[in-house]
DRENDO-1510 file (C-alpha; in Angstrom, 1 decimal, always signed):
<recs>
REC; n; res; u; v; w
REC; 1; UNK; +70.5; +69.8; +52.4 .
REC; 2; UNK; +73.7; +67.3; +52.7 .
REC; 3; UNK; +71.6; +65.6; +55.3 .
REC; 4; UNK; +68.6; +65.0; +53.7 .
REC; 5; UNK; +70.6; +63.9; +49.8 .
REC; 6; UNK; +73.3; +61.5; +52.0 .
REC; 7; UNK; +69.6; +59.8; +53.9 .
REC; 8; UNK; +68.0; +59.3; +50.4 .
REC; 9; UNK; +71.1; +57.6; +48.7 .
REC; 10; UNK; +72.0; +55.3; +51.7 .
REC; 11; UNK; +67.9; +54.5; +51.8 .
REC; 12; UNK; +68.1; +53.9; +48.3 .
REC; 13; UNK; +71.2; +52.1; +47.5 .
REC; 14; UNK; +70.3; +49.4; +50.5 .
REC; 15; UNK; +66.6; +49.2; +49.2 .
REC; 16; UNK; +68.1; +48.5; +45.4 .
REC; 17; UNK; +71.7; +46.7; +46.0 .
REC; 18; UNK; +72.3; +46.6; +42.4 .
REC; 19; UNK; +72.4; +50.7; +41.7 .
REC; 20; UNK; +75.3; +52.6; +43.7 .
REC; 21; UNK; +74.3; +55.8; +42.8 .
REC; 22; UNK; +76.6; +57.8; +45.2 .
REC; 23; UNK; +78.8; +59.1; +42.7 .
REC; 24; UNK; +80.7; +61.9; +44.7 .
REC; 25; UNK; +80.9; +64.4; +41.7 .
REC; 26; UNK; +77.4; +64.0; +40.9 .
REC; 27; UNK; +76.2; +64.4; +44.5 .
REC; 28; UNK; +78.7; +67.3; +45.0 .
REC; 29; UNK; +76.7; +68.9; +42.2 .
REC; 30; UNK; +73.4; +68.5; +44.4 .
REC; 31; UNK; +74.8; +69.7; +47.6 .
REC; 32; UNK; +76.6; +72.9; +45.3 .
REC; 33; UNK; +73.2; +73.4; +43.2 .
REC; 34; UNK; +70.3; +72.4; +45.9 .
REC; 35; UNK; +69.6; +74.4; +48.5 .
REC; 36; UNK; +66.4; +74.8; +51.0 .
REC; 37; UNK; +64.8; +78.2; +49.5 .
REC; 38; UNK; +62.5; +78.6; +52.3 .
REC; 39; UNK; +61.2; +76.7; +55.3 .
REC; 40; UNK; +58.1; +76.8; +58.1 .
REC; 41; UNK; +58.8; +74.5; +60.4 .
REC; 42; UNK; +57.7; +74.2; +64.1 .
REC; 43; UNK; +58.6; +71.9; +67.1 .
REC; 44; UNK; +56.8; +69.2; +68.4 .
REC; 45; UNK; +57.2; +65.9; +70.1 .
REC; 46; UNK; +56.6; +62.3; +69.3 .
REC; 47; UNK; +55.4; +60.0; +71.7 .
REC; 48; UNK; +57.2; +56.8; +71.4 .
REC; 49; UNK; +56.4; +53.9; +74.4 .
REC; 50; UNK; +56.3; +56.6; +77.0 .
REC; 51; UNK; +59.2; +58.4; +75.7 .
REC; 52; UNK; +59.0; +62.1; +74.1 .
REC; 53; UNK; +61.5; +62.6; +71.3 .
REC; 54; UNK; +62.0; +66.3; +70.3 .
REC; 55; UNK; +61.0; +66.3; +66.5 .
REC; 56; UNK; +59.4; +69.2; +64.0 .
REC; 57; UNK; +57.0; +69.5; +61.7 .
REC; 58; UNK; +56.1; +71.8; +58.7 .
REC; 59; UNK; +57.0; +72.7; +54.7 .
REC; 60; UNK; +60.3; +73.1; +53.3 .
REC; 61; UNK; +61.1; +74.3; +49.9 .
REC; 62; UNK; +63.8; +73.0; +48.1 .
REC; 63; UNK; +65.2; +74.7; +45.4 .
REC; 64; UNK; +67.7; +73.6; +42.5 .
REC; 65; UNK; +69.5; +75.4; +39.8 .
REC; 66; UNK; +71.4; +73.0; +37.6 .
REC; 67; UNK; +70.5; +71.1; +34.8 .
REC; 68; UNK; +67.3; +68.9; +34.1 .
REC; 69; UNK; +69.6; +65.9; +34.8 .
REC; 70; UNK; +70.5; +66.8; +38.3 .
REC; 71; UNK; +66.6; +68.0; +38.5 .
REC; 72; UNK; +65.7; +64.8; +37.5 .
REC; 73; UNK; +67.8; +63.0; +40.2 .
REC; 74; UNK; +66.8; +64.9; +42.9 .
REC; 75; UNK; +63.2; +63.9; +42.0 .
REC; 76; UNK; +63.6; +60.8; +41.8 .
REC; 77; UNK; +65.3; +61.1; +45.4 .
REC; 78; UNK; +62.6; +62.9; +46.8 .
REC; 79; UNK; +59.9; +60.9; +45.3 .
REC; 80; UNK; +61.8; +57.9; +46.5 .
REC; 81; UNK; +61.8; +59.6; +50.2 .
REC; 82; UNK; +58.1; +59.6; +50.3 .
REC; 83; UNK; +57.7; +55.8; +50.8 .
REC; 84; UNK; +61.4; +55.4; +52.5 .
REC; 85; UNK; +61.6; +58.6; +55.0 .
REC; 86; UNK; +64.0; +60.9; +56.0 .
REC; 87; UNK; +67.1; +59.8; +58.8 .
REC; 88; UNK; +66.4; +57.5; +61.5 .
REC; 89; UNK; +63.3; +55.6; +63.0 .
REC; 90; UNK; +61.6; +55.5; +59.8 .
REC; 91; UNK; +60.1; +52.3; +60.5 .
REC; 92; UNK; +58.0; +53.7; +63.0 .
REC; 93; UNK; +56.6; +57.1; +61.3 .
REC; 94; UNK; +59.4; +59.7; +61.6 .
REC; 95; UNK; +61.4; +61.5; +58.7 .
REC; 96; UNK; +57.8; +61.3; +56.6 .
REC; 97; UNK; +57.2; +63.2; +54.1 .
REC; 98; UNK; +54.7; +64.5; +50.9 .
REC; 99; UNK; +56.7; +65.8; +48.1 .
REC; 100; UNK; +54.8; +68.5; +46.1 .
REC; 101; UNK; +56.8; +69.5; +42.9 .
REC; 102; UNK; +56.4; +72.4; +41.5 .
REC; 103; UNK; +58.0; +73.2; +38.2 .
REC; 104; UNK; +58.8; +76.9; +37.6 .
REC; 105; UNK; +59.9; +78.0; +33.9 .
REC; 106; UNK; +62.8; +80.2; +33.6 .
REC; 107; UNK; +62.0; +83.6; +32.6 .
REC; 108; UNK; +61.9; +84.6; +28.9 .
REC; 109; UNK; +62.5; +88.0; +27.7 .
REC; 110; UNK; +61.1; +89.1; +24.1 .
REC; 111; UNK; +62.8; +91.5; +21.9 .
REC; 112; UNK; +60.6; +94.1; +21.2 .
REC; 113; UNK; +60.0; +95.1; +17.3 .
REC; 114; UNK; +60.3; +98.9; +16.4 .
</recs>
């Protein structure tokens, strides 16, 4: 999950100069609080000018327990991903992504009258 937060923040930060947003407590928190809950990926290769470059492809699920702040951040990472990519060669169509968020609410438990 490192990999994928460090991409998005050195994407970001040279896209928008002005905002250094690679606080190291605040990405500690993501790499501490963010995890991938579950994954189905699958290999594949990606033709490039005669070349084949070993890639995958496939759904992750990334899953965060921290507060709506860090929640927040991430999101606006990922969301930032989908026009930016993932790691290298982005330029030519690798590290692309389609964020689907999905917002679970935390369990509430009701005291029962008697």
């Amino acid at each position: 999950m490192a990999l994928i937060i460090n991409s998005l923040v050195k994407k970001y930060e040279a896209a928008f100069q002005d905002e250094i947003i690679s606080d190291e407590d605040t990405l500690n928190q993501l790499y501490e609080r963010c995890y991938i809950s579950s994954y189905k990926l699958r290999s594949t290769v990606f033709h490039l000018e005669g070349i084949r470059i070993n890639s995958f492809i496939g759904t992750i699920t990334i899953s965060c327990r921290s507060n709506s702040t860090m929640k927040n951040f991430l999101n606006m990472l990922l969301t930032f991903g989908e026009y930016s990519g993932i790691g290298i060669k982005t330029s030519i169509g690798m590290g692309a992504y389609r964020l689907i968020v999905i917002e679970r609410k935390p369990k509430t438990f009701q005291q029962a009258e008697c």
